[in-house]
N, C-alpha and C positions, 0 to 999 in steps of 0.2 A: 667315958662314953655318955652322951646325952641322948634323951630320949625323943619320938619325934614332938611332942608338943614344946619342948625346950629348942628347938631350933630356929623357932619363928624367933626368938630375941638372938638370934648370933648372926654376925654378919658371913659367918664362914659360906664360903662358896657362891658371892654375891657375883666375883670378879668373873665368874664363869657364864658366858653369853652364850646363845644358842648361834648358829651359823645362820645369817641373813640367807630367806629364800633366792635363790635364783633359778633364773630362765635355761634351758641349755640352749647355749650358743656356740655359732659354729666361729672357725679362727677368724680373727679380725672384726666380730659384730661385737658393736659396743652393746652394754646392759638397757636394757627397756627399764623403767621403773615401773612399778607393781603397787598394788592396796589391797590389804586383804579384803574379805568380803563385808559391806558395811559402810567401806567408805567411799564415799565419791569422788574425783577430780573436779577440780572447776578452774574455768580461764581456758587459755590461749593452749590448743595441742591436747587439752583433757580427753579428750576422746582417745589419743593414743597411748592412756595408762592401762595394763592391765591388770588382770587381780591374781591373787595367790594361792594356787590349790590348796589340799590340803596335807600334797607329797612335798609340798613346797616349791612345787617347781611355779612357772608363771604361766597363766592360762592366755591367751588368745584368744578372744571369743568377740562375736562378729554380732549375737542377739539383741533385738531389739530391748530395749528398756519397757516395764511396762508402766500405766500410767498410774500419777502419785494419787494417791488418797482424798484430795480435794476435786481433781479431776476427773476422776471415776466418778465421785458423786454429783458431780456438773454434769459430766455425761448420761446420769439418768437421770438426775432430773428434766434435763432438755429433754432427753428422748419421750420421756411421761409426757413431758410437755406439747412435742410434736404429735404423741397419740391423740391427748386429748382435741387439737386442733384437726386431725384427720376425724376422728368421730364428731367434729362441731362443722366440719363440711359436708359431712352425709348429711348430718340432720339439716341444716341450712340448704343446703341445696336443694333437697326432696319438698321443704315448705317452700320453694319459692319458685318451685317446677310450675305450676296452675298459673300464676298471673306471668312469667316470663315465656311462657311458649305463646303467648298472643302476641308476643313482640320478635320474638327469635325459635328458628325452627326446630324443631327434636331433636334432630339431630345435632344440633350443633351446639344444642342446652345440653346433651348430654357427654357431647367433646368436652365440654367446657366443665362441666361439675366434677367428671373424672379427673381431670386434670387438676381442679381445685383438690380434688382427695389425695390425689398420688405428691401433690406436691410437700408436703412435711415430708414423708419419707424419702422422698428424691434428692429434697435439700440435707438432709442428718445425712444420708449415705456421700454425697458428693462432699460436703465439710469434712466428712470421718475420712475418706478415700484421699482428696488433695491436700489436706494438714498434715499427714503421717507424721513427715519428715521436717513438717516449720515445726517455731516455739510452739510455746502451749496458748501464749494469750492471740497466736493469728487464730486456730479452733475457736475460742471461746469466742471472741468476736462476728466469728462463722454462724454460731450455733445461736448468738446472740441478738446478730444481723437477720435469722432467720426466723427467731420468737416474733421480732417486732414486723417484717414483712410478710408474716404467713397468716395473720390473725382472721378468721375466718367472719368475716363482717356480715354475711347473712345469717349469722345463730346470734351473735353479739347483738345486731339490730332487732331481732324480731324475737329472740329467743326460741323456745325449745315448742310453744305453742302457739303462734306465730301473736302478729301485731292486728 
């Protein structure tokens, strides 16, 4: 009789496998292939792998993935980024209220600079909303496309105290 720390050097009972999870299937469906939790699928059909409980049977699960660790932190930093570009249109637009209402009316200085405000958040939400379901680098290009066309040129130009 051996004791349990003398078993780690004995091969005895190597040959003994545990019974490969499966899915319960009804007669005539062939086997799905599985991964337990951790690993990914990649290529052609990877999407139709599923994973392995932990009764062993095979999960079917429908949920969304959520987003990896580089992309999470791209998405806030953009987002900071859109803040700051909404708070650089408040300011820029209120310094540049006096001399543009001699040339364009109240009204329509004031369509115009809300729309300069609301626009960062209009663009982040509409890239967040129609990306879902593309790669990751169509978003980032979104979000990217949206740093370089959103830059608020009257606080850039005149700054925070005007020119």
């Amino acid at each position: 009789m051996t004791s349990e720390s003398d078993d780690a050097f004995s091969w005895e009972g190597d040959d003994e496998h545990p019974a490969a999870p499966r899915r319960k299937q009804s007669a005539g469906e062939t086997a799905k292939p599985a991964l337990p939790h951790g690993w990914n699928a990649v290529g052609k059909d990877s999407e139709s792998v599923g994973r392995i409980e932990a009764d062993g049977t095979v999960a079917e699960s429908d949920e969304p993935q959520g987003l990896s660790t580089p992309m999470l932190l791209l998405v806030g930093i953009v987002g900071g980024v859109y803040l700051l570009y909404t708070i650089g249109w408040i300011i820029g637009g209120l310094n540049l209220q006096a001399g543009a209402l001699f040339l364009v009316p109240t009204v329509m200085y004031q369509v115009a600079v809300w729309a300069a405000v609301l626009a960062p958040a209009l663009w982040f939400g509409a890239v967040w909303m129609l990306t879902r379901r593309s790669a990751s680098w169509i978003r980032v290009v979104g979000f990217l496309a949206g740093i370089a066309l959103l830059v608020p040129w009257p606080f850039v130009m005149t700054g925070a105290v005007g020119a």
